[in-house]
N, C-alpha and C positions, 0 to 999 in steps of 0.2 A: 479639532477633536475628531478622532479616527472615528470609523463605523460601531468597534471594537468597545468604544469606552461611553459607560453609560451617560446619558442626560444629566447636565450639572443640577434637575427638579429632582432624579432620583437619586442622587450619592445626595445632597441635601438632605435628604430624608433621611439619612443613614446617620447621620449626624442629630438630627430631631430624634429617632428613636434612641439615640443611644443617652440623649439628653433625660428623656420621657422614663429612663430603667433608674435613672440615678434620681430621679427626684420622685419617685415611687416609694424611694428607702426614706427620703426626708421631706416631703411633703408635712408632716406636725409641724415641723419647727416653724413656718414661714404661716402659720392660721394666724395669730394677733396681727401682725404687720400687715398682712396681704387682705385678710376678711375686715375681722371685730375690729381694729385700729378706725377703719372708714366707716364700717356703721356705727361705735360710737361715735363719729363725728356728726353722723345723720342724725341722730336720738337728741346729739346736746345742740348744735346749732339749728336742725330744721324743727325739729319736736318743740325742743323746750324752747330754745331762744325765739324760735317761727309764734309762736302762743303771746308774747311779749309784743315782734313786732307787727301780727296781725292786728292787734288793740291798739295801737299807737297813733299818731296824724298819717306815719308814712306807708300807711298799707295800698293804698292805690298808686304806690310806685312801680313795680312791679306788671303794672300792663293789665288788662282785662278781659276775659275771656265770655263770651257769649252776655256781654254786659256785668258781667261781675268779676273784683277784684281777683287778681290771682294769691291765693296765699302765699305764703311765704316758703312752706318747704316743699309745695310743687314746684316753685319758683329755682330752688337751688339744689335740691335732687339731682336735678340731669347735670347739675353743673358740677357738682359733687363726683356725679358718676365720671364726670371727663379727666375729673382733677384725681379718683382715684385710677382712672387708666395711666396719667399721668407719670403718678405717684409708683405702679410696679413696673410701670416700663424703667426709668430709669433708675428704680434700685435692681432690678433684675439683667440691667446694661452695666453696670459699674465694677462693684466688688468682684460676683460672679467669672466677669469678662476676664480680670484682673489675676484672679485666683485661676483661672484656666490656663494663662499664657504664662502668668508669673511664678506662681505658687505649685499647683498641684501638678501643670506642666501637661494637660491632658488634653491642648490641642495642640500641640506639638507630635501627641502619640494619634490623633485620629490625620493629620497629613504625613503621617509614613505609613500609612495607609492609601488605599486609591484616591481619598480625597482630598481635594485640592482645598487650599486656603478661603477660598469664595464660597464653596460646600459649606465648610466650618465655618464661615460667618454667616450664609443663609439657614443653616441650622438652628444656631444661634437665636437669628431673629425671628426665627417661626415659633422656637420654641418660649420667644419670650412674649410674642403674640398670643400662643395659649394661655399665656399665665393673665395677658389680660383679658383675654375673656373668660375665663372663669371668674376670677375677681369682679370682672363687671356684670357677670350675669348673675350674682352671688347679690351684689348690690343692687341691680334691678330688679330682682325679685323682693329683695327686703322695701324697696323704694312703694315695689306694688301693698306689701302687708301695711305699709305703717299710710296708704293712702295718697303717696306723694307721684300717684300717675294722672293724666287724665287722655283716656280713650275714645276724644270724641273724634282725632281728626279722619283723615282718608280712611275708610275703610276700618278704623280703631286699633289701626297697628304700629301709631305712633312712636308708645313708648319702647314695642320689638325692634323698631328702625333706630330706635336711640343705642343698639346695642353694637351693632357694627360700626356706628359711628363712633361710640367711646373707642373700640378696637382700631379704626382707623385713625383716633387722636394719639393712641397709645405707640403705635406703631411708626410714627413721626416723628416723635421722641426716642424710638428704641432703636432705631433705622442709624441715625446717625451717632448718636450715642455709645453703641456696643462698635460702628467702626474707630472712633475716638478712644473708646477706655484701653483696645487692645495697645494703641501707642505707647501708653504710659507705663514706666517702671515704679512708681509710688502712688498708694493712692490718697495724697493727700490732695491731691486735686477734686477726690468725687465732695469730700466734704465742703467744698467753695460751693459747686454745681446743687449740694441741699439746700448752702443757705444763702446762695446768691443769682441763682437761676429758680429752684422749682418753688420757695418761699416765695421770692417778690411777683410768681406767676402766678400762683393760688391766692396770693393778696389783691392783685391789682388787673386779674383778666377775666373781671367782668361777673364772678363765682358768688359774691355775694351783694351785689349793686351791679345795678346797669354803669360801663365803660362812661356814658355819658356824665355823670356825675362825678369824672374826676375833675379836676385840674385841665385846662385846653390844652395846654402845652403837654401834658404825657397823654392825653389822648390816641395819637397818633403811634405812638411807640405800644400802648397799648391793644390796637383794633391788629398791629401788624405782628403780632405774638402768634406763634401755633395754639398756643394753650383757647385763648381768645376764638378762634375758626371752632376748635374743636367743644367749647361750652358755649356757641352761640350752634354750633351745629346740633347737637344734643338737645339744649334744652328747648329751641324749635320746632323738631321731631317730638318730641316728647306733650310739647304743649300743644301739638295742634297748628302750628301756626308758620312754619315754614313752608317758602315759596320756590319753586323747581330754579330759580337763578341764584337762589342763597347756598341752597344746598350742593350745588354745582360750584359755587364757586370757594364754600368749605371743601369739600372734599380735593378738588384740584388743587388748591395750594397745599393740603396737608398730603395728598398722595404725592406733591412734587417732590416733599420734605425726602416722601420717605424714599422717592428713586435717587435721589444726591444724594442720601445717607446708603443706600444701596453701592453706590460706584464709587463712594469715599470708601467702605468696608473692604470693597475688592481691592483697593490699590493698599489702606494700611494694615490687612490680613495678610496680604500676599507679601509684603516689605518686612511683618514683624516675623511671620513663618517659612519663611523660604530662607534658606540656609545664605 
């Protein structure tokens, strides 16, 4: 890189704004999917279904906080919150990606430009960073009206630490994901990746039952899922109850996620956009 040619952090951003003008125009369409989709999920499984299993034999599964049980939808809240990071990262890596290299053809016109293929995938990924945290701070705030925080840990700024952490769950997934989807000529692949990666990860990574209560034998397959780091990261922040070796070693595995998904981007942006 000559003297001459700017920092690949600022032509990235050239890329993120130009992302940022376009989804200005269509930002409505994406409110049910992206917002209300996930907090009705809050409302029917932590509200109503949470009421059922508070009364139940199994309410003091869930762990107990300053000698009292934890409810049920403080309990799955933060988890909620991971699985909706989850949940726009990789719709916002898929089709999106898909329609830009296939379809509309509109990263192909931003590297006959100054920017280079790495730009337009770190763009990409910031700009799909924002979308979850809005999304998640949309849901943490609603988490706080319906009651499902509790602010007693460090300093009481628990459930605000649960917020970069959904981002940093999100971003783990979206990292290597958006370098994957640019490969593809068809997308009938993202439709497996809904119902054969982010279903059996919202089933079975810990979101509504402790990991412990599966089966021994998928145990292990389950504690080593991203999805699993990033709702045991969350709902520890969230509840007060995470320890600086937990939290250290969530974040490191899901930030490793997302530097392999970073250098897998460079290599298949750079192969599907270079002539």
């Amino acid at each position: 890189m000559s003297a001459d040619t700017p920092a690949v952090p600022m032509m990235a951003a050239r890329e993120l704004q130009g992302l940022l003008t376009n989804y200005r125009r269509t930002w409505r369409s994406s409110i049910f999917s992206s917002i209300l989709a996930p907090l009705m999920g809050l409302v029917a499984l932590g509200v109503s279904l949470g009421k059922i299993v508070d009364a139940g034999p199994g309410a003091h599964t869930f762990g107990t906080i300053d000698g009292r049980p934890v409810k049920y939808l403080v309990y799955l809240a933060p988890a909620l919150l991971a699985n909706t990071a989850m949940q726009t990262a990789i719709g916002e890596s898929t089709y999106p990606v898909l329609g830009s290299v296939k379809w509309v053809r509109t990263y192909y016109a931003a590297v006959a430009s100054p920017l280079s293929p790495l730009d337009v995938y770190l763009g990409q990924v910031w700009f799909v960073g924002l979308r979850i945290l809005m999304n998640s701070a949309v849901f943490l705030g609603t988490m706080a009206l319906f009651g499902a925080v509790h602010a007693e840990g460090p300093g009481g700024i628990g459930p605000l630490l649960a917020l970069p952490a959904a981002v940093l769950t999100g971003l783990a997934f979206a990292a290597p994901c958006v370098a994957w989807a640019v490969s593809q000529e068809r997308d009938t692949g993202f439709s497996l990746v809904f119902r054969f990666v982010m279903i059996p990860l919202f089933l079975f990574s810990g979101t509504f039952f402790p990991v412990s209560q599966l089966p021994a034998v998928i145990q292990p397959f389950a504690y080593a899922t991203p999805l699993w780091h990033g709702v045991d990261l969350c709902r520890s922040l969230a509840l007060g109850t995470a320890t600086a070796g937990s939290v250290l070693l969530h974040a490191a595995y899901l930030s490793a996620l997302v530097a392999v998904g970073v250098w897998y981007g460079g290599r298949t942006f750079r192969r599907r956009l270079t002539p």
